[in-house]
N, C-alpha and C positions, 0 to 999 in steps of 0.2 A: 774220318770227317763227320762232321754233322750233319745232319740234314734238317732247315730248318721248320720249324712247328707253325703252321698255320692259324692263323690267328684271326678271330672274327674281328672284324672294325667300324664301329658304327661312323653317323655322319660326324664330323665336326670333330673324330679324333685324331689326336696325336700321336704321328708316330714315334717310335724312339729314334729315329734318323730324322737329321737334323731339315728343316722348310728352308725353304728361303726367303727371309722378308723384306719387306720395302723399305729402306733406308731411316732410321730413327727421326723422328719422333715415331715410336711404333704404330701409334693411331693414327689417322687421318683426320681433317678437322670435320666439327660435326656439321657443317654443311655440304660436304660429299656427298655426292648423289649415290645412291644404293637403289641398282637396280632391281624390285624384289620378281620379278618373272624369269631373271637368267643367275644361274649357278657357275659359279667357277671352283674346279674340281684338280686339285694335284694327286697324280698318280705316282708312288714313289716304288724305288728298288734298290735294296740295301746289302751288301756283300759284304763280310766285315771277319776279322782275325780273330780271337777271342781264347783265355784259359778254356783248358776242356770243361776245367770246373774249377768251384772256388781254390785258390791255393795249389791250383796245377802249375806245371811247368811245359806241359805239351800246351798245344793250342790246335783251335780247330776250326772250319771256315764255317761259316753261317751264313744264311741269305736271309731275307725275311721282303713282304711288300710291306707299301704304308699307302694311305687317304687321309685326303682332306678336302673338306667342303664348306663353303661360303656364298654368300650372297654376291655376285660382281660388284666390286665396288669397294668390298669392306675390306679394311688392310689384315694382310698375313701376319700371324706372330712368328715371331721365332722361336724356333725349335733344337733345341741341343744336338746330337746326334747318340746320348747318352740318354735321354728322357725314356722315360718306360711308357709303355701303351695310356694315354691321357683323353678323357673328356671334358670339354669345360662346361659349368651350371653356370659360370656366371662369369662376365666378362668386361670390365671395366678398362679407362686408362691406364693405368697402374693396379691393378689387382685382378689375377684370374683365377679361381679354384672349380676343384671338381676330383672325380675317382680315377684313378692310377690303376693299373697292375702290373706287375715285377716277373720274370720268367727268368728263375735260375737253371743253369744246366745241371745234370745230375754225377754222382761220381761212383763208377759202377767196377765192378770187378776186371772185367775184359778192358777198361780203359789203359790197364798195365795193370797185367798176371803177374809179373817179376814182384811189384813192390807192394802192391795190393793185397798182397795173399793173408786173408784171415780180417778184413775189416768188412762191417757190414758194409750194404750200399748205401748211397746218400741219393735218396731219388730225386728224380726234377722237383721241382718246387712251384708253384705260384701263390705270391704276395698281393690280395687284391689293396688297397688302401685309396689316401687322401692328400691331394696336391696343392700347394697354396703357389702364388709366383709373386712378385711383388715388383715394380717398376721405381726404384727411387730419384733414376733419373733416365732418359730414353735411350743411355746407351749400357744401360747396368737391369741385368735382368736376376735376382734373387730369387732361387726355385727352394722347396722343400717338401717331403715325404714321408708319411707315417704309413707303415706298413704293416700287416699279418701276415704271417704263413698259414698255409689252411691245407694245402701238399707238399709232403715233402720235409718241410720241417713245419711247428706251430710256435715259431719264435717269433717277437715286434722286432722292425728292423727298419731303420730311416735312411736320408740323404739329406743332405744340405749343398747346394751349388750356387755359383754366382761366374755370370759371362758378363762379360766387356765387348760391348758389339760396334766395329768400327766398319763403316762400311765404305766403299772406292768407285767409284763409277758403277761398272758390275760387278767388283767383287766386295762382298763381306764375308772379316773376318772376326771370328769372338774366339776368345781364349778365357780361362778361368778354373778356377780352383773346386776338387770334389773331396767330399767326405762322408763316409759308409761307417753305420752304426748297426750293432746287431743286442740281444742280450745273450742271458747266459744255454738257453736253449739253443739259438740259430748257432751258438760258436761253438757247442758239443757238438751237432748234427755235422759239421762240415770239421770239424779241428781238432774234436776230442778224442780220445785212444782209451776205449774200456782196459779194464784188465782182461776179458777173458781176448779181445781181440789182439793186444799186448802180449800174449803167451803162443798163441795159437801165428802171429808172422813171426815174433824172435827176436826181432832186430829193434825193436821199438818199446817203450815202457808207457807206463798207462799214463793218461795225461788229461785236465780238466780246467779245459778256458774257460774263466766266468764273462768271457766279453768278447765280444767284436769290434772292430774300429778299423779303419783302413781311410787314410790320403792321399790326394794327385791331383791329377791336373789333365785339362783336356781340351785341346784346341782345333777348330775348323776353321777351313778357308773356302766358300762358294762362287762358283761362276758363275753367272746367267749370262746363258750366251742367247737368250733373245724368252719374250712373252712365254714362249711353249717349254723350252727345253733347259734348264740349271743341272748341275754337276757339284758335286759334293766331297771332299777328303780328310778326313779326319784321323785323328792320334790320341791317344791316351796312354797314361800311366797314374799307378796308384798303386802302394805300398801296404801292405797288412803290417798292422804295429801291434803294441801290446800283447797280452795274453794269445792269442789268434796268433800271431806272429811269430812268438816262441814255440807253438806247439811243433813237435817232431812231422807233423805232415806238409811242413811247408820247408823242411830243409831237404836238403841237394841227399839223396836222390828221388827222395817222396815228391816233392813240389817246388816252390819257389815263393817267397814274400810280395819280390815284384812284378805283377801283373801290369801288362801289357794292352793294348785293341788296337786298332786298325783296320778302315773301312773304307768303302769307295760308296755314293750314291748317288743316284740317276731320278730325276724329278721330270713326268710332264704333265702339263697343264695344258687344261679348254677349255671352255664355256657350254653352256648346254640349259635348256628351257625344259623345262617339263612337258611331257607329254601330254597331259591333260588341262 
């Protein structure tokens, strides 16, 4: 099992477990009173399935927290439950950006002695980068990501998503389509097979993805069961294609193509004024 990595979180970010927000139109209109002496604060709790690492076939549980913070008054965005750790610079009706970062798991020898034997390790990774979101109507939220590796691997590697957010009394639900792009760098680090590692396990021959690329799909359905306390479940799936997809580490008994998630998460919110 994993144990998950603690993670600093300034005000105003985003966690990768999904918020819950107020019923679209996402904004509120600009005559809402914004109270600027009291703070409304979500405190999040994220348990979630996940490959041990890229292209595995085991899976392994993950917890992580999350925050977020606002002014009372100002409406919540919504939050995928797939988003990576997100700050926003700048926050309009339709348009929000600001800096991301990404935390891949790593793929280490003990994760499976049996099929591992003879491949270096793929250490954890983190991708700091740049997130744009785009609103083109209030129930269609358009995310994307440019990303670096800076540990781990030093490959660019992106996302492109788009959620369809329908919301029911208390429940909203969004679903929507994902898509992972890597270069030729991020797809050796995770998929490629040297020769001397190809001689040294036996069973596998050398092998050189020039790319990444991976599709799915990923849907949530939240409750608020009142002001303080929402409730969170989410699914996903997503397919390694291409080059990435053919390499020998993603077939039966190395790993698997299709990659799986599954989470549970627990939100509470309160208000609170500053001390001084």
């Amino acid at each position: 099992m994993v144990v998950a990595l603690p993670l600093a979180l300034a005000a105003q970010s985003r966690a990768v477990a999904a918020d819950l927000v107020d019923p679209p139109p996402a904004r509120q209109p600009a005559f809402t009173y914004v109270d600027p002496q009291t703070w409304e604060i979500t405190l999040s709790g994220t348990l979630q399935a996940i490959p041990r690492y890229p292209g595995a076939s085991e899976y392994a549980s993950v917890g992580y927290p999350g925050v977020d913070i606002h002014r009372a008054g100002e409406p919540r965005r919504f939050s995928a439950p797939d988003d990576n750790f997100s700050f926003t610079l700048y926050d309009s009706d339709t348009f929000r950006v600001g800096p991301t970062l990404r935390y891949v798991p790593g793929r280490y020898y003990g994760d499976d002695r049996k099929h591992l034997f003879g491949f270096r390790d793929a250490r954890i990774a983190f991708e700091p980068g740049l997130f744009v979101e785009v609103y083109p109507v209030p129930s269609v939220r358009l995310r994307g990501e440019i990303r670096q590796g800076v540990y781990g691997h030093h490959g660019a590697v992106g996302t492109v998503a788009a959620d369809y957010l329908l919301p029911f009394d208390r429940w909203l639900f969004s679903v929507g389509p994902r898509f992972n792009i890597g270069d030729a760098s991020f797809a050796q680090k995770y998929f490629g097979v040297s020769p001397i590692e190809a001689a040294i396990n036996g069973r596998v021959v050398p092998y050189s993805p020039g790319s990444f690329y991976a599709a799915g799909l990923l849907a949530a359905v939240t409750f608020r069961q009142s002001e303080t306390w929402s409730y969170t479940a989410f699914g996903g799936y997503s397919r390694i294609l291409g080059a990435s997809g053919e390499s020998p580490l993603v077939d039966d008994p190395y790993g698997n193509p299709n990659q799986l998630t599954f989470g549970l998460q627990l939100d509470y919110t309160f208000k609170t004024q500053p001390l001084l």
